[in-house]
C-alpha positions in Angstrom: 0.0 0.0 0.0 1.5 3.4 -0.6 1.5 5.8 2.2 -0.8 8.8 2.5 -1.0 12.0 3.9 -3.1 13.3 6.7 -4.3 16.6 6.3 -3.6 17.8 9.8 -5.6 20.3 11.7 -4.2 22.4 15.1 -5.9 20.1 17.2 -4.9 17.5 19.8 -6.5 14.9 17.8 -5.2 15.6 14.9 -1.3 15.2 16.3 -2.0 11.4 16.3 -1.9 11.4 11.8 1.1 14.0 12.3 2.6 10.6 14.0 1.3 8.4 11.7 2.3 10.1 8.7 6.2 10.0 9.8 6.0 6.6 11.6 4.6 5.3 8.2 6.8 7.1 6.4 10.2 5.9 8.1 9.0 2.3 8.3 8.5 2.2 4.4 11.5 3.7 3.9 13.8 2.1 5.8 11.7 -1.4 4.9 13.1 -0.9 1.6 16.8 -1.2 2.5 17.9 2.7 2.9 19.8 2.5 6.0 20.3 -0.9 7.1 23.6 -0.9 8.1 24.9 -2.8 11.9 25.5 0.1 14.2 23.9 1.8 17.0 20.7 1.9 15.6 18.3 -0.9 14.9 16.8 -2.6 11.6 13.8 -0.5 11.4 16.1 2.7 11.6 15.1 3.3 15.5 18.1 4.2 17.7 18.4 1.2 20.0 18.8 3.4 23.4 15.5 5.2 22.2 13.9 1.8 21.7 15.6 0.2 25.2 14.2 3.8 26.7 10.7 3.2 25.2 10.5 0.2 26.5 10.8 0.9 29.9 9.1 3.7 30.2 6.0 2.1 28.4 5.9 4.8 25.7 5.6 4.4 21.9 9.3 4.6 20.6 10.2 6.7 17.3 12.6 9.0 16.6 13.0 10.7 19.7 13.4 14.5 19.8 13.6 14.9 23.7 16.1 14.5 26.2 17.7 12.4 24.2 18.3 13.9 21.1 19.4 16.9 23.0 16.5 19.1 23.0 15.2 20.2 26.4 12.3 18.3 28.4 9.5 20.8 27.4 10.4 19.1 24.1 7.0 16.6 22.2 6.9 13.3 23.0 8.5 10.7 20.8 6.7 10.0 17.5 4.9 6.2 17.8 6.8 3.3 16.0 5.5 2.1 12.6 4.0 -0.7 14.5 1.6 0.7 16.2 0.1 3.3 14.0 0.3 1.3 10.4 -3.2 -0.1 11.2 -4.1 3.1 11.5 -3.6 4.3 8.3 -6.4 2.7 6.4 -8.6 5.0 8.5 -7.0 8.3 6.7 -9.6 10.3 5.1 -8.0 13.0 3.7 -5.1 12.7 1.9 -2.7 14.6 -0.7 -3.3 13.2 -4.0 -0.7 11.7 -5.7 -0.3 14.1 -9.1 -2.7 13.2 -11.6 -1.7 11.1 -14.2 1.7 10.4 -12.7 3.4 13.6 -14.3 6.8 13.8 -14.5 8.3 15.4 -11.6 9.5 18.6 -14.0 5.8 19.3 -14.5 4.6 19.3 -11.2 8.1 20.9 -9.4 8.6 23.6 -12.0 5.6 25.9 -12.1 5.8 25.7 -7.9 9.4 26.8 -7.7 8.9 29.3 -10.2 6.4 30.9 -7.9 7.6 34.7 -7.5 7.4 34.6 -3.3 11.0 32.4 -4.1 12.3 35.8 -5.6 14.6 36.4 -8.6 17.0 32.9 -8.0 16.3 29.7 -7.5 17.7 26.5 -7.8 16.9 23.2 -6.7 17.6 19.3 -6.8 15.7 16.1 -5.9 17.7 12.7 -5.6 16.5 9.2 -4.8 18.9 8.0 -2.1 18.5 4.5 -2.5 19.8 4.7 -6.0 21.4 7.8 -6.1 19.4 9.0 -9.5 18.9 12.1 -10.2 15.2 13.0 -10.5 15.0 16.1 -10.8 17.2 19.5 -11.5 17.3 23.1 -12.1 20.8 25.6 -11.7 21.8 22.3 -9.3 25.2 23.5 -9.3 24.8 27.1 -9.0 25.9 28.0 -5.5 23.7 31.0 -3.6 23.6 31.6 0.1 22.4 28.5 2.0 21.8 29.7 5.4 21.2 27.8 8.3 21.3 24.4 5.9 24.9 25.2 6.2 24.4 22.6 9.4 24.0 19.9 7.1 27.8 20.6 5.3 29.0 21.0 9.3 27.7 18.1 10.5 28.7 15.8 7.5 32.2 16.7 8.6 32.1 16.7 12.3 30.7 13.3 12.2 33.0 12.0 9.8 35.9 14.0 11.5 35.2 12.8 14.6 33.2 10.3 14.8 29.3 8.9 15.9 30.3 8.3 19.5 32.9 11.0 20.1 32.4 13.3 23.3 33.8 16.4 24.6 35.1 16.7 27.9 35.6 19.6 30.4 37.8 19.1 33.5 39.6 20.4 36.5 43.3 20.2 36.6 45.5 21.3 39.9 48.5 22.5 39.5 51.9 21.0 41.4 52.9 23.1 44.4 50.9 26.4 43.7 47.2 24.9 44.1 46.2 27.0 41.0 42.9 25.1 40.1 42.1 25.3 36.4 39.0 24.9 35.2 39.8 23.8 31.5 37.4 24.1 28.4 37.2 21.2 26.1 34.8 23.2 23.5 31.4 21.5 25.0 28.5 23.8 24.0 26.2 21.8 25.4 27.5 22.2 29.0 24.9 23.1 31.4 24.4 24.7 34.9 21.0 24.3 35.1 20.2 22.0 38.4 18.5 19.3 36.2 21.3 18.5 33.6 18.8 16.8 31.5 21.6 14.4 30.4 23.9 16.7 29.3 27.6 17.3 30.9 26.8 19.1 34.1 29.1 21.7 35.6 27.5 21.5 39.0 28.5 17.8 38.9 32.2 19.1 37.9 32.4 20.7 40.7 31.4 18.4 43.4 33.3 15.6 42.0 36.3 18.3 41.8 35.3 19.5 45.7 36.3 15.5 47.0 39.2 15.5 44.9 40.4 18.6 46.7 39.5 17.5 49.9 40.9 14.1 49.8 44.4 16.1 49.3 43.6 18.2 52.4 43.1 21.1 50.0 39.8 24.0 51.0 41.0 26.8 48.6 42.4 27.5 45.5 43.6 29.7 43.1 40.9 29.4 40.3 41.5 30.1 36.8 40.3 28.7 33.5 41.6 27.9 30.1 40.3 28.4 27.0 43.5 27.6 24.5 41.7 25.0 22.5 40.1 27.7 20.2 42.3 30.3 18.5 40.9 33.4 16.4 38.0 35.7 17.4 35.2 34.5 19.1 32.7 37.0 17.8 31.0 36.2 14.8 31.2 38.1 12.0 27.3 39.2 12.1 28.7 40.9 15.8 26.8 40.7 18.9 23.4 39.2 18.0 20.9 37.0 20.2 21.4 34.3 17.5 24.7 33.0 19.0 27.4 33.8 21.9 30.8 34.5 21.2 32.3 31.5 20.4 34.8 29.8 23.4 36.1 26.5 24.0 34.5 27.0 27.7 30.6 27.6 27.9 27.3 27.1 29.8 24.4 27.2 29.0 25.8 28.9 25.3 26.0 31.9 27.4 22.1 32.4 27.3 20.6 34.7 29.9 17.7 32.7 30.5 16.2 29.4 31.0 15.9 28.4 27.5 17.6 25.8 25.2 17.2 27.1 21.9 16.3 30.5 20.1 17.3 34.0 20.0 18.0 35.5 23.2 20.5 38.2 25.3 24.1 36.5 25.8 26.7 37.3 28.2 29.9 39.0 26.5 31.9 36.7 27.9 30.6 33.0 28.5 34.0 31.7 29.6 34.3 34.1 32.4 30.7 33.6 32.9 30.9 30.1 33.1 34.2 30.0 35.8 32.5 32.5 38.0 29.7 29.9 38.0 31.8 27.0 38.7 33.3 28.9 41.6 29.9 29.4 42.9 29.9 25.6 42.9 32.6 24.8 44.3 32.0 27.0 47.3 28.6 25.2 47.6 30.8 21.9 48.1 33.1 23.5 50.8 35.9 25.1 48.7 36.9 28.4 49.0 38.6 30.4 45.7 39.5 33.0 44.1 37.9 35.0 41.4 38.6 33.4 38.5 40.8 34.3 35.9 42.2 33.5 32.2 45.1 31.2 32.2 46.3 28.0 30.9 47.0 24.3 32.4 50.5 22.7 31.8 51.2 20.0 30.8 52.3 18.7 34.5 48.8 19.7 36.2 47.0 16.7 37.0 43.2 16.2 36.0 40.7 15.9 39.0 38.1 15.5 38.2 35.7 15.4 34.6 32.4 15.8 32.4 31.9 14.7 29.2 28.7 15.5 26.4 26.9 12.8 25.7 27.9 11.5 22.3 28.8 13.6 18.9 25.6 12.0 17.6 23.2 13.7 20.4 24.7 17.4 19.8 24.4 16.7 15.5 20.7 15.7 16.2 20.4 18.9 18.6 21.6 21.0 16.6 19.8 20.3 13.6 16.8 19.7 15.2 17.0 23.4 17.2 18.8 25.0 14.0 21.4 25.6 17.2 24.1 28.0 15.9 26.0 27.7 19.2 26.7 23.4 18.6 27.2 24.4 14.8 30.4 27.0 15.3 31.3 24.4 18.0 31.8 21.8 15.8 33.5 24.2 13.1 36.2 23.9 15.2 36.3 20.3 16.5 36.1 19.2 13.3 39.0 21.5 12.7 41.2 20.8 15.8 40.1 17.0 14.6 42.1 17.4 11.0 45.1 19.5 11.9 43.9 23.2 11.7 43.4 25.9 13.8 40.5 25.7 16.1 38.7 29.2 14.6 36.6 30.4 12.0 38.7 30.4 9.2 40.7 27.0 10.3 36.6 25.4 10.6 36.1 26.6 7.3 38.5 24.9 5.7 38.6 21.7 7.6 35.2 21.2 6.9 35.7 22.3 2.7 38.7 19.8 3.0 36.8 16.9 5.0 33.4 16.7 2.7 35.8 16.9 -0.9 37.8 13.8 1.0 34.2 12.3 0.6 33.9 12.8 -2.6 31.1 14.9 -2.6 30.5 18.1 -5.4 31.9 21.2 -3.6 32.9 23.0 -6.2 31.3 26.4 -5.9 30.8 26.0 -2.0 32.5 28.4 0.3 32.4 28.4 4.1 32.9 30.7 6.3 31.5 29.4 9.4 29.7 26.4 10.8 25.9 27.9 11.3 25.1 29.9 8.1 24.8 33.1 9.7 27.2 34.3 7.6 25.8 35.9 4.5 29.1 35.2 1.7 28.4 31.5 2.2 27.8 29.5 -0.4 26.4 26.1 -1.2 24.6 24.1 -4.1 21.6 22.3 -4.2 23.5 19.2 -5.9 26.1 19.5 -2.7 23.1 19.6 -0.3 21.4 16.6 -1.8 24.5 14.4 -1.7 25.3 15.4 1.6 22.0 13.9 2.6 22.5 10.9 0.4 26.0 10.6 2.1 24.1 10.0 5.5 21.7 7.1 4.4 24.2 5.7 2.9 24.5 1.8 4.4 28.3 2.4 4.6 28.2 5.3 6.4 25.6 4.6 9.7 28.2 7.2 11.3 26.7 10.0 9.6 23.3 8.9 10.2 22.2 11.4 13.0 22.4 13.8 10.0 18.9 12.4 8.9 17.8 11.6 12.3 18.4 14.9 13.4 16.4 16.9 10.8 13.4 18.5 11.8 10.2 16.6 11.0 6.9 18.7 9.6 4.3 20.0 11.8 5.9 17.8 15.0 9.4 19.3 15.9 11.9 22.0 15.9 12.2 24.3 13.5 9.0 22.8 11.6 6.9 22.1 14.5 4.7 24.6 13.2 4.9 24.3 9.7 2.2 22.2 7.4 -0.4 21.8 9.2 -2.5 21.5 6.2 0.1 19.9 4.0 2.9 17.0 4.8 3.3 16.5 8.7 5.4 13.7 9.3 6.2 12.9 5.7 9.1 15.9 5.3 11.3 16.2 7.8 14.1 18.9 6.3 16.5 21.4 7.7 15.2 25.0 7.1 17.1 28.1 6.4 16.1 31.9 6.8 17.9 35.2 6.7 16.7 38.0 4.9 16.2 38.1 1.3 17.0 34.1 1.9 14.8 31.4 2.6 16.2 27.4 1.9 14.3 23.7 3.0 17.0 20.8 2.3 15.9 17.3 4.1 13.9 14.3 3.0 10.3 13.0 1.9 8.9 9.6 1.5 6.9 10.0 -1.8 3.8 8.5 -2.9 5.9 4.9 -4.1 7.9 4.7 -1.1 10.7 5.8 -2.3 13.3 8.2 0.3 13.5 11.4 -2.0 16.2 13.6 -0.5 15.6 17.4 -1.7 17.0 21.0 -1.6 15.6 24.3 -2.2 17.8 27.1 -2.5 16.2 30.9 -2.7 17.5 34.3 -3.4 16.0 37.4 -3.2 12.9 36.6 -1.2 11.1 39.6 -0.3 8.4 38.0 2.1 9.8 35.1 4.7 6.2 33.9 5.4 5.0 34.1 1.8 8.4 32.2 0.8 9.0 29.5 3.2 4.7 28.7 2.4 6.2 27.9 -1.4 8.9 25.8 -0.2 6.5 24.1 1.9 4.4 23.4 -1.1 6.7 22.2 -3.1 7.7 19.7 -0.2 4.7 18.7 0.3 3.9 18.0 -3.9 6.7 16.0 -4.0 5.3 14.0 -0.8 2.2 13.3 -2.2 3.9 12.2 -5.4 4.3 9.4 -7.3 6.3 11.4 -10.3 8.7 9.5 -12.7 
C-alpha cells in the first residue's frame, strides 16, 4: 500500500496522523533497504537506546526529539513506532493526492518553484537516495547563500571528523605546588548549569566531583583560573553581537544564554568563559571550597586532571543541533572538526577543515565556500547538488556514522524548527533542515513519496522579499513531492 497523507488540523486529535504520517513514512523507507547498516541503531532505523528507553518507560518509541536527542524536556513526546500506527492508516480520510496522471516530476516541481514569493534565484535538486538517481534538477550547481542548511555541510564533517560516538570533555586540573585550580574548556556547547542537567555534561557535577578530589588532598581553597587555549581566532561572529549565538569559546554554559531556555534568539553574556568560571566557583564554594575569582590562564602540561564531564555522544549534539537549528553546537563543531584534522580551532581554520573533510568524501563542492559552521554568515555559499549528496551521504548503508544527519532533521508539523509548519500539507512525511535570513529562505531534508521511495531534496532561494510568503512555497513544493508518485 503506498503511504498517505493526513491533512492535519491544530488540534490534539489531529497530532495522532502528524505521527502516523512520519512513523509510516520511516518504516516504508527504511523497509526498503535505505539505511540498514549494523550500528547503533536498529533494523527499522530506531536508535536502539531510544527503543531500550521506550521500552521501559512504556511509551511508543520513534525517533525521539527529547532528552535524548538533545532538546530540552518541554520538548514533544517521541513520535509512535510504525507498528503501532500502520493499522491506523487505512482510517485516513484525507489525503494529498498523488499528481494526476503520474506527471513527471518537472511538470509538477517547475511551475511551484517558479512561484515569485521564491524571488529572482532559484535553484533546486531532488535525488532518490536508495539509488542515487537524479530526478530532478534546475541551476543544481549554482551556489547561492544556504543559510542555516549550512548545518548539514557541518555536520557531515564533524561526524566524519570525529566520529558517531565522540564526546567532549571539560575538566579540572590542579597545579603542582601552587594549588592554582584550572578549570579547562574542552569546547562543549552543550554544558549546562541548570540544576537538572537533562543528560547533558553538568558543571555543577564538575564541581562536586572536583570538591572531593580537593579535599581528599587536604586542600579547602584554591587559586581558580580557567583555560580556553583549545580555540584560537575571534570569538565573535562576523554578524557581531546578535541573540542568534554567543561569542564563540572553547568553555561555555548554557551557550551563554541569559535565561532558562535551550534554543532560540535571546540576550548572551559578553563573555561565557568568564561567565561560566565564575559559576563554577559558585559551585565549588557550595561543596566547601573556598577560591579565588577566576581568571584567564592555561593548564601545563604537568597539572593533574581531578576530576571530569563529558557531552553525551557527537551524535546527540548533531541531532540537537539540527533539530534546534542551534548556531552555538554548529560554530562548535566548526572547530572540532578543525582541531580534529590539523587546523586551527577558529573560524577560518573550521572553514577549511570542513571544505577539505566533505571533498575527501567525494562529494560536489565545487562552488561551495564556508565561512562558518551555522550559516549566519551571508558570503556562504552552497549548491543544491552539494546539499542533496550530503544527505545521500548519510543514508548511505556504509556510512551509519553519519546517520544522525537524517535523524536529526526536523520533521513537519511535529518538531523544531518545523513544528509549526504544514499543518494543512505533509506533517510527518518531510522532515528537512530550514534556512532563513533575509532576502533568503532554503528547505533541504527528506520526503517519503507516494511509491515509497526516500527522495532527499534541496531548495535554495535568493531574493525573497516576504519570509512567510516564501517558506509557504517551499512548503508546497515539499509537500507536492510527498504526495507524489512522479517518474
Amino acid at each position: 500500500m503506498k503511504p498517505q497523507l493526513a491533512r492535519v488540523p491544530r488540534t490534539a486529535t489531529a497530532r495522532t496522523w502528524q505521527y502516523t504520517a512520519l512513523a509510516a513514512g520511516a518504516g516504508l523507507a527504511l523497509a526498503a533497504g535505505v539505511v540498514t547498516a549494523a550500528g547503533p541503531w536498529g533494523a527499522t532505523g530506531q536508535r536502539t537506546a531510544e527503543r531500550d528507553r521506550a521500552a521501559a518507560l512504556q511509551e511508543p518509541g520513534g525517533a525521539d526529539h527529547g532528552r535524548a536527542s538533545g532538546t530540552s524536556s518541554r520538548a514533544p513526546r517521541p513520535a509512535p513506532s510504525a507498528a503501532t500506527v500502520l493499522a491506523d492508516l487505512g482510517r485516513t480520510t484525507t489525503t494529498v493526492k498523488t499528481a494526476p496522471g503520474e506527471k513527471p516530476l518537472t511538470d509538477v516541481l517547475g511551475p511551484l518553484l517558479d512561484a515569485p514569493e521564491l524571488g529572482g534565484s532559484h535553484t533546486a535538486a531532488v535525488v532518490d537516495v536508495t539509488t542515487g538517481e537524479r530526478l530532478y534538477g534546475t541551476g543544481g550547481d549554482t551556489a547561492l547563500t544556504p543559510a542555516s542548511t549550512t548545518k548539514i555541510a557541518t555536520a557531515v564533517a564533524a561526524l566524519s571528523a570525529l566520529g558517531a560516538d565522540h564526546r567532549l570533555t571539560t575538566r579540572t586540573a590542579l597545579e603542582p605546588d601552587t594549588r592554582e585550580l584550572v578549570l579547562v574548556g574542552g569546547g562543549d556547547p552543550t554544558l549546562t548549569a541548570h540544576p537538572k542537567d537533562e543528560g547533558w555534561a553538568s558543571l555543577r557535577t564538575l564541581a562536586t566531583d572536583t570538591a572531593k578530589a580537593l579535599k581528599a588532598r587536604g586542600i579547602r581553597q584554591v587559586t581558580l583560573s580557567y583555560d580556553t587555549t583549545l580555540y584560537t581566532g575571534p570569538g565573535l561572529h562576523s554578524i557581531g553581537v546578535n541573540d542568534n549565538l554567543a561569542p564563540v569559546s572553547a568553555l561555555t554554559a548554557d551557550e551563554g544564554r541569559t535565561d532558562d531556555s535551550s534554543s532560540g534568539p535571546v540576550t548572551r553574556v559578553p563573555d561565557p568563559a568568564a561567565d561560566a568560571a565564575r559559576k563554577f566557583a559558585g559551585f565549588l564554594q557550595d561543596a566547601g571550597i573556598k577560591s579565588t575569582s577566576p581568571g584567564p590562564s592555561k593548564a601545563t602540561g604537568r597539572a593533574l586532571t581531578l576530576a571530569s564531564v563529558s557531552s553525551p555522544p557527537l551524535s546527540a549534539l548533531v541531532e540537537r543541533m539540527l533539530t534546534n537549528s542551534d548556531n552555538d553546537i554548529a560554530e562548535a563543531l566548526l572547530r572540532q572538526t578543525a582541531a580534529a584534522t590539523g587546523r586551527p580551532a577558529s573560524f577560518d581554520g573550521g572553514a577549511q577543515a570542513v571544505a577539505d573533510q566533505l571533498k575527501r568524501l567525494g562529494l560536489p563542492v565545487s562552488g561551495a565556500v564556508f565561512h562558518d559552521g551555522s550559516g549566519l554568515d551571508r558570503e556562504d555559499r552552497l549548491t543544491a547538488d552539494l546539499l542533496t549528496a550530503l544527505l545521500v551521504k548519510a543514508g548511505s548503508p556504509s556510512r551509519p556514522d553519519l546517520r544522525p544527519v537524517l535523524t536529526g532533521l526536523p520533521v513537519a508539523g511535529f518538531t523544531g524548527t518545523l513544528s509549526t509548519r504544514y499543518a494543512d500539507g505533509a506533517a510527518g512525511m518531510v522532515r528537512a533542515k530550514t534556512g532563513t535570513l533575509t532576502g533568503v529562505n532554503a528547505l533541504a531534508g527528506t520526503v517519503v513519496d507516494q511509491e515509497g521511495r526516500l527522495l532527499a531534496f534541496a531548495f535554495l532561494a535568493s531574493g525573497t522579499t516576504s519570509p512567510e510568503e516564501a517558506q509557504s512555497a517551499l512548503d508546497r513544493a515539499a509537500t507536492t513531492l510527498a504526495g507524489c508518485g512522479c517518474g
